[in-house]
Biopython code that builds the backbone (N, CA, C, O; Angstrom):
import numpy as np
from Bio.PDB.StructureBuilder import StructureBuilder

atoms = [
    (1, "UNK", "N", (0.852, -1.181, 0.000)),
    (1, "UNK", "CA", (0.000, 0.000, 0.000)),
    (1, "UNK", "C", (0.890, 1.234, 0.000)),
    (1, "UNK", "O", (1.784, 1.385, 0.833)),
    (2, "UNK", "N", (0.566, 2.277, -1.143)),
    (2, "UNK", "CA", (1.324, 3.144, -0.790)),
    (2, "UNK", "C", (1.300, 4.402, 0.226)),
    (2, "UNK", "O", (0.445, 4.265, 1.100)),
    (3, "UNK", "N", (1.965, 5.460, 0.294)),
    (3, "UNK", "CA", (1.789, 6.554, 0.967)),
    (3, "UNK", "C", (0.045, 7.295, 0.564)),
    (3, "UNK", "O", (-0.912, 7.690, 1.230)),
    (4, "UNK", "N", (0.329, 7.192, -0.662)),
    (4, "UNK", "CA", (-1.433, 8.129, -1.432)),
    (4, "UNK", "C", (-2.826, 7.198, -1.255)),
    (4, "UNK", "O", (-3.975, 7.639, -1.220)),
    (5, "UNK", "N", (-2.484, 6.035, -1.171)),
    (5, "UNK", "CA", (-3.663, 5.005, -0.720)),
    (5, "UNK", "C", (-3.708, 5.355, 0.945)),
    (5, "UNK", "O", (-4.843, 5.412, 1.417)),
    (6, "UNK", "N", (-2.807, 5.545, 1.684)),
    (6, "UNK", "CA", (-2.879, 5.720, 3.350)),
    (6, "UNK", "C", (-3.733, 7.067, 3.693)),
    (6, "UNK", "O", (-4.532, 7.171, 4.624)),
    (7, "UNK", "N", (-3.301, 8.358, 2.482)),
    (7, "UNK", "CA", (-3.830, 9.276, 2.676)),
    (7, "UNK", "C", (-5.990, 9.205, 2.423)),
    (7, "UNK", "O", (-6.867, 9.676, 3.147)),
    (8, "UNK", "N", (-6.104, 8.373, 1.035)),
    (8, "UNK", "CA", (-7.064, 7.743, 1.019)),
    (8, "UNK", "C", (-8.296, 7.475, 1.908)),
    (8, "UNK", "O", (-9.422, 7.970, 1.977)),
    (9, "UNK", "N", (-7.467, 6.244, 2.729)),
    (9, "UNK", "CA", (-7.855, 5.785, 3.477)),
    (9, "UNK", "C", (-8.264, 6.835, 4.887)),
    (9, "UNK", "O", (-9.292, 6.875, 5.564)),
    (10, "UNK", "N", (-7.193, 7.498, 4.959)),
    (10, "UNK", "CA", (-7.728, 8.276, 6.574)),
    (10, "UNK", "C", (-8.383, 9.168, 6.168)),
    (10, "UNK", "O", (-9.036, 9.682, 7.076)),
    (11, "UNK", "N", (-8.509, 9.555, 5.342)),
    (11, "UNK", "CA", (-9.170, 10.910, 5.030)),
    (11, "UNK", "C", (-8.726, 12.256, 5.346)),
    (11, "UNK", "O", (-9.630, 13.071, 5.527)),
    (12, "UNK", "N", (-7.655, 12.621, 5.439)),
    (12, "UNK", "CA", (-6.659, 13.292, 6.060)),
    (12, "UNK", "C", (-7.383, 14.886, 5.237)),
    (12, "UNK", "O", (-7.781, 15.140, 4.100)),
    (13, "UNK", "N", (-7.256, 15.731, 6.619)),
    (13, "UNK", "CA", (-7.885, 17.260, 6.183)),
    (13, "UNK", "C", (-6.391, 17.421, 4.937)),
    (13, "UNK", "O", (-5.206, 17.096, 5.008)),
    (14, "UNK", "N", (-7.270, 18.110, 3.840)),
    (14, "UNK", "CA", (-6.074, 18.746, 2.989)),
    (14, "UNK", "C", (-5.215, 19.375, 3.332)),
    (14, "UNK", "O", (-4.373, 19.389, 2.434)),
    (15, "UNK", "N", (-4.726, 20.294, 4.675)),
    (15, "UNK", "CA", (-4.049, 20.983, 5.000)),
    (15, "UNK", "C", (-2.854, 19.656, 5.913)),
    (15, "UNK", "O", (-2.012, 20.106, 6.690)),
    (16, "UNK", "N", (-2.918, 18.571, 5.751)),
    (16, "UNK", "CA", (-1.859, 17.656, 6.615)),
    (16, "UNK", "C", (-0.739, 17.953, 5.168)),
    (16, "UNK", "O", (-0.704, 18.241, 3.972)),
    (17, "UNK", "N", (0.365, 17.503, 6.813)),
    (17, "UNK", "CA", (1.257, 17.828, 5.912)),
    (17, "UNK", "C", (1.740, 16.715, 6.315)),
    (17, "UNK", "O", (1.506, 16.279, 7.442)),
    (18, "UNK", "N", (2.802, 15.845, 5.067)),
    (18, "UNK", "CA", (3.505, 14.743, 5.642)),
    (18, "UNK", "C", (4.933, 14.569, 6.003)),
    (18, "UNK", "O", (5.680, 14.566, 5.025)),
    (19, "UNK", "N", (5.447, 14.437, 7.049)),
    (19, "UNK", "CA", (6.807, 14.629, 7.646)),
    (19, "UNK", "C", (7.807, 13.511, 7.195)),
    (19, "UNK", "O", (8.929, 13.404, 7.691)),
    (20, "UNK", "N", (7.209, 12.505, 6.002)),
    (20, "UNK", "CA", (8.317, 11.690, 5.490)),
    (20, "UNK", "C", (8.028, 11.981, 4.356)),
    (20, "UNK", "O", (6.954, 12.094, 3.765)),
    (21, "UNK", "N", (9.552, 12.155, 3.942)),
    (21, "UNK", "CA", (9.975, 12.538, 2.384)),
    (21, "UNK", "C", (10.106, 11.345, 1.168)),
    (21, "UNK", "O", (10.436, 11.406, -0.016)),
    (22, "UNK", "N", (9.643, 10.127, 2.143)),
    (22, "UNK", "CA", (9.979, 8.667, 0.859)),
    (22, "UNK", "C", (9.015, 7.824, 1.488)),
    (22, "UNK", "O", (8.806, 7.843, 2.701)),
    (23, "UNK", "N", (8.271, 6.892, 0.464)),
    (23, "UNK", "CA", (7.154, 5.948, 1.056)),
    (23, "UNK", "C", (8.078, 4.933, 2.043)),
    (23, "UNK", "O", (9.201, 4.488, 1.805)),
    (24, "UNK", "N", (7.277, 4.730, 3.164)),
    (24, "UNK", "CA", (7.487, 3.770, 3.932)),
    (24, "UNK", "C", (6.296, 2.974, 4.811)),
    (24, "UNK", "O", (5.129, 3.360, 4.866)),
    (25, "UNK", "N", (6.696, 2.080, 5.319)),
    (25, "UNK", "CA", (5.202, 1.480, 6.369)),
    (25, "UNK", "C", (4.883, 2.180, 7.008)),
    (25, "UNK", "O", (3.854, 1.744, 7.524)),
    (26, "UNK", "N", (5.190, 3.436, 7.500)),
    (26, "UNK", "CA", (4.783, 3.978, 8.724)),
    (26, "UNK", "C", (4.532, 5.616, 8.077)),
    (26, "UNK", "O", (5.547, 6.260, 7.810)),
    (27, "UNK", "N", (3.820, 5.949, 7.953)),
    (27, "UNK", "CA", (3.506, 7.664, 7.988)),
    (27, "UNK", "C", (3.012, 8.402, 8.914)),
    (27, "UNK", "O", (2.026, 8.079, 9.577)),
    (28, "UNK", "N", (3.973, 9.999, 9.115)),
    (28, "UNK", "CA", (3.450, 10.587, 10.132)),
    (28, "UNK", "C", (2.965, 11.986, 9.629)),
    (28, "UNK", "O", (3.557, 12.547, 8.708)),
    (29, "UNK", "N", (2.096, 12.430, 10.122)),
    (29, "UNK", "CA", (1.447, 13.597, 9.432)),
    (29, "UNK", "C", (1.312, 14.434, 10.631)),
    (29, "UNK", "O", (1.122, 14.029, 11.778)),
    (30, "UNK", "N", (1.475, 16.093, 10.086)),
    (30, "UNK", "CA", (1.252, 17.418, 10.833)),
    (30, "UNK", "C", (-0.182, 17.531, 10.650)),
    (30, "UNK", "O", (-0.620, 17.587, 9.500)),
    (31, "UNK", "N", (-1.018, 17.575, 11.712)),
    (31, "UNK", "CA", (-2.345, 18.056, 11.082)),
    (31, "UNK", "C", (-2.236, 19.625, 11.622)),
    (31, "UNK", "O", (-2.085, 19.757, 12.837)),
    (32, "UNK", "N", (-2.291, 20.591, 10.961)),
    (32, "UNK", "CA", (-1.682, 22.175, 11.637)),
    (32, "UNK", "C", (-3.018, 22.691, 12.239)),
    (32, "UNK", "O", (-2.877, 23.549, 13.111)),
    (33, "UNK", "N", (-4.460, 22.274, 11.891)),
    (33, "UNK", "CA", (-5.644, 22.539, 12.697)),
    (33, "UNK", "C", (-5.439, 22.634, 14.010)),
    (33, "UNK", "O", (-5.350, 23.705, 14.610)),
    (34, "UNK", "N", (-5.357, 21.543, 14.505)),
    (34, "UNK", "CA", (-5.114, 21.084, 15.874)),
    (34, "UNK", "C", (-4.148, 20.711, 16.454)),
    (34, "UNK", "O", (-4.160, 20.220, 17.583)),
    (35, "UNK", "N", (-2.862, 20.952, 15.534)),
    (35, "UNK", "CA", (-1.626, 20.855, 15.963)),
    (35, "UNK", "C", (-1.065, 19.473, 16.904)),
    (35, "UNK", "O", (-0.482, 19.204, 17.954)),
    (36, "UNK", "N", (-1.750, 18.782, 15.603)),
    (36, "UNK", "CA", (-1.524, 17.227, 16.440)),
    (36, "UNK", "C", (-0.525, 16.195, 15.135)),
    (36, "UNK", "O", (-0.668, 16.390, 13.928)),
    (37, "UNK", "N", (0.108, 15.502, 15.514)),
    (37, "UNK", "CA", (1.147, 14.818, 14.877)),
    (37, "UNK", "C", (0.792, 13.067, 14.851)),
    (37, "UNK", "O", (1.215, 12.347, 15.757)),
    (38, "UNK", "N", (-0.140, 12.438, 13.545)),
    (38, "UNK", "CA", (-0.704, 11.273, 13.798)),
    (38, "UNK", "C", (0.469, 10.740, 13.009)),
    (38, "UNK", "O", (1.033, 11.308, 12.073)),
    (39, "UNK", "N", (0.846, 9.146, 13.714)),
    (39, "UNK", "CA", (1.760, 8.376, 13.008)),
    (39, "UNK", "C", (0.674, 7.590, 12.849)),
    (39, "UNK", "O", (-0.325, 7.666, 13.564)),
    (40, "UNK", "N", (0.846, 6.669, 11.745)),
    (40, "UNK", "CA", (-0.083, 5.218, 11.157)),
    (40, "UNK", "C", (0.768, 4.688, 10.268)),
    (40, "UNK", "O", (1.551, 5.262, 9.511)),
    (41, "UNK", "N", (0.528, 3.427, 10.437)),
    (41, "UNK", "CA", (0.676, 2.070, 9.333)),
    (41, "UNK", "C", (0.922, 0.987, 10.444)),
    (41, "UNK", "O", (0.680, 1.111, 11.644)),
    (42, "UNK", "N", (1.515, -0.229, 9.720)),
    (42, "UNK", "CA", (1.044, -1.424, 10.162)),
    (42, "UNK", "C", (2.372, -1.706, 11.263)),
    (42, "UNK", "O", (2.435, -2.662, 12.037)),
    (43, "UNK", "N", (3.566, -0.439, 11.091)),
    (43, "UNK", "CA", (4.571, -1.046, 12.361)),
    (43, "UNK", "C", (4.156, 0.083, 13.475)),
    (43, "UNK", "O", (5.107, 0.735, 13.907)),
    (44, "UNK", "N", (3.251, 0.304, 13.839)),
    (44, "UNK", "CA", (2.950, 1.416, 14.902)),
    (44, "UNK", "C", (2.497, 0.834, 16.467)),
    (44, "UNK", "O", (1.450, 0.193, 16.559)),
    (45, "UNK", "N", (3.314, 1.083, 17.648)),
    (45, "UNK", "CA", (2.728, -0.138, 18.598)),
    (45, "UNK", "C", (2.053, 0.467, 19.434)),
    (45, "UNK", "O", (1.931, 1.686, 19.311)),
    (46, "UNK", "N", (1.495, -0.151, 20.404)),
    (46, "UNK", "CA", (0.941, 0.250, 21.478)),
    (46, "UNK", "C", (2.152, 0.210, 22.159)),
    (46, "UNK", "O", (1.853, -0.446, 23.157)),
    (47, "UNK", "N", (2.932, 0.399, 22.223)),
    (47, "UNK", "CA", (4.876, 0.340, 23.297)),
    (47, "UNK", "C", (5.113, 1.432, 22.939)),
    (47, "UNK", "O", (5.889, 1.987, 23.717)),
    (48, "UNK", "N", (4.745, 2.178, 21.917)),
    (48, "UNK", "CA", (5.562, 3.726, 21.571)),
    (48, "UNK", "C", (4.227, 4.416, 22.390)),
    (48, "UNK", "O", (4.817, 5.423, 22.782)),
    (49, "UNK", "N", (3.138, 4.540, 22.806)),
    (49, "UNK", "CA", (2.231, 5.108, 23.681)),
    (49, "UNK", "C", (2.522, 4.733, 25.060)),
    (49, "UNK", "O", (2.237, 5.497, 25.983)),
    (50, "UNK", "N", (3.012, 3.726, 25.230)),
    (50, "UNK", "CA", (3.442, 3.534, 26.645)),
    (50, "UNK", "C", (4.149, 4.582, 27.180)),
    (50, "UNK", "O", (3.903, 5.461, 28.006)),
    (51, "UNK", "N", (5.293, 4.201, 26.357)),
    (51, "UNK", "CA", (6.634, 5.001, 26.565)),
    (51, "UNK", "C", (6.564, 6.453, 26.661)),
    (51, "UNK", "O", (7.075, 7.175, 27.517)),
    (52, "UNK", "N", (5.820, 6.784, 25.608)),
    (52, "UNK", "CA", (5.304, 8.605, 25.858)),
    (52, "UNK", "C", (4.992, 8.901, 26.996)),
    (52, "UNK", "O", (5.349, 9.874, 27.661)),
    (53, "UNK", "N", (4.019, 7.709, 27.367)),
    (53, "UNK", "CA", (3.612, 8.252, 29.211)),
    (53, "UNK", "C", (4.033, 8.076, 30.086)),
    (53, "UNK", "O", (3.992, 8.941, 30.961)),
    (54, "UNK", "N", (4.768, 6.638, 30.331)),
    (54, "UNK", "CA", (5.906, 6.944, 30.799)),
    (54, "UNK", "C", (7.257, 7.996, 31.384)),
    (54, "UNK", "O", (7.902, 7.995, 32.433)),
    (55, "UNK", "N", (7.291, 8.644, 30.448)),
    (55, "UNK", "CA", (8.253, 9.857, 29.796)),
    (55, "UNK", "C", (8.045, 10.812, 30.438)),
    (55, "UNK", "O", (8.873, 11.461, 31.078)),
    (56, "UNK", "N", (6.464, 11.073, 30.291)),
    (56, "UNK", "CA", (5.439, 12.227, 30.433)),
    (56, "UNK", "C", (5.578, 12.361, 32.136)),
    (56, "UNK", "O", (5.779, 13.345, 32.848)),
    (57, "UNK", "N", (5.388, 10.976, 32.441)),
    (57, "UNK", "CA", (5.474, 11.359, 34.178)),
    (57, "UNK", "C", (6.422, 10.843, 35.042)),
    (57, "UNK", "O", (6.147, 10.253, 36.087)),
    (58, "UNK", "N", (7.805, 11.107, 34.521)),
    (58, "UNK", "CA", (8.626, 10.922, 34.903)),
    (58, "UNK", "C", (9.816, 11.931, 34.978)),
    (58, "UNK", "O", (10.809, 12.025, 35.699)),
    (59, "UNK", "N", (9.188, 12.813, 33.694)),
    (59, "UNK", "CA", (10.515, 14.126, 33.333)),
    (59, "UNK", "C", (9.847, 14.997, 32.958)),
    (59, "UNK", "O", (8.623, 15.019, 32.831)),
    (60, "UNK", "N", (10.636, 15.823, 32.742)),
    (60, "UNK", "CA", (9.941, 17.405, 32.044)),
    (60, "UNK", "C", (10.055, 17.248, 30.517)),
    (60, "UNK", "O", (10.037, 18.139, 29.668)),
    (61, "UNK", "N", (10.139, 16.329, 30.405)),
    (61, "UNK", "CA", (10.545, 16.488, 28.420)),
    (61, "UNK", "C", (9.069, 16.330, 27.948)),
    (61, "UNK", "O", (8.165, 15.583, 28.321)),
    (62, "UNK", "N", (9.142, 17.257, 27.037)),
    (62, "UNK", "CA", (7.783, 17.548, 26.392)),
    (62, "UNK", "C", (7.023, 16.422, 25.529)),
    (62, "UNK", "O", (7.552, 16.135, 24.455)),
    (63, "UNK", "N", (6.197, 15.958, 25.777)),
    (63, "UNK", "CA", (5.632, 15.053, 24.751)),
    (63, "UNK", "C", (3.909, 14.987, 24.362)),
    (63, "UNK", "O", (3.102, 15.137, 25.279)),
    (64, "UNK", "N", (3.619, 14.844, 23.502)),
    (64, "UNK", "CA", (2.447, 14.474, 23.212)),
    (64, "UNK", "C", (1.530, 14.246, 24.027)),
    (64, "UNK", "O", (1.832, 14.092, 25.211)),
    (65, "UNK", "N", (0.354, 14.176, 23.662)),
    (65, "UNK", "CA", (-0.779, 13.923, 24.798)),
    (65, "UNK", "C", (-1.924, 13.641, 24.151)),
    (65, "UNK", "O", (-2.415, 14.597, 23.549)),
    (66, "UNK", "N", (-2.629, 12.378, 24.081)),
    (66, "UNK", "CA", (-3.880, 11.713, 23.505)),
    (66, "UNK", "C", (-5.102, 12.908, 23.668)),
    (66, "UNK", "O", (-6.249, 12.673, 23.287)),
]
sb = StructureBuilder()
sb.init_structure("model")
sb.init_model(0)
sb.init_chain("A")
sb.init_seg("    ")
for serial, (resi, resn, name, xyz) in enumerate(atoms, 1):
    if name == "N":
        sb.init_residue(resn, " ", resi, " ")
    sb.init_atom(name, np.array(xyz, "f"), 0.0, 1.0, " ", f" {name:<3s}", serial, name[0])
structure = sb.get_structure()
């Protein structure tokens, strides 16, 4: 599946922007509306959400938030 079938599929507002410059399994997109940063495809885990929160309440380093 490529990058333009993923876009397809999510339905992504026209204004996303995509932060990888070459197709791969995994795409991450700027949505600048809401200033939120969605990664998708099929290597995306529930261990990289852990870890954010983890992170989140453990240090001051800035991260994301569901």
């Amino acid at each position: 599946m490529s990058s333009s079938d993923d876009d397809e599929l999510l339905d992504l507002p026209k204004n996303a922007v995509s932060l990888r410059d070459r197709p791969m399994s995994n795409q991450v997109y700027h949505l600048p509306d809401t200033n939120t940063v969605l990664k998708v495809g099929y290597e995306v885990h529930e261990h990289e959400f852990e870890t954010l929160k983890l992170l989140a309440s453990q240090t001051t380093v800035p991260v994301p938030h569901p």
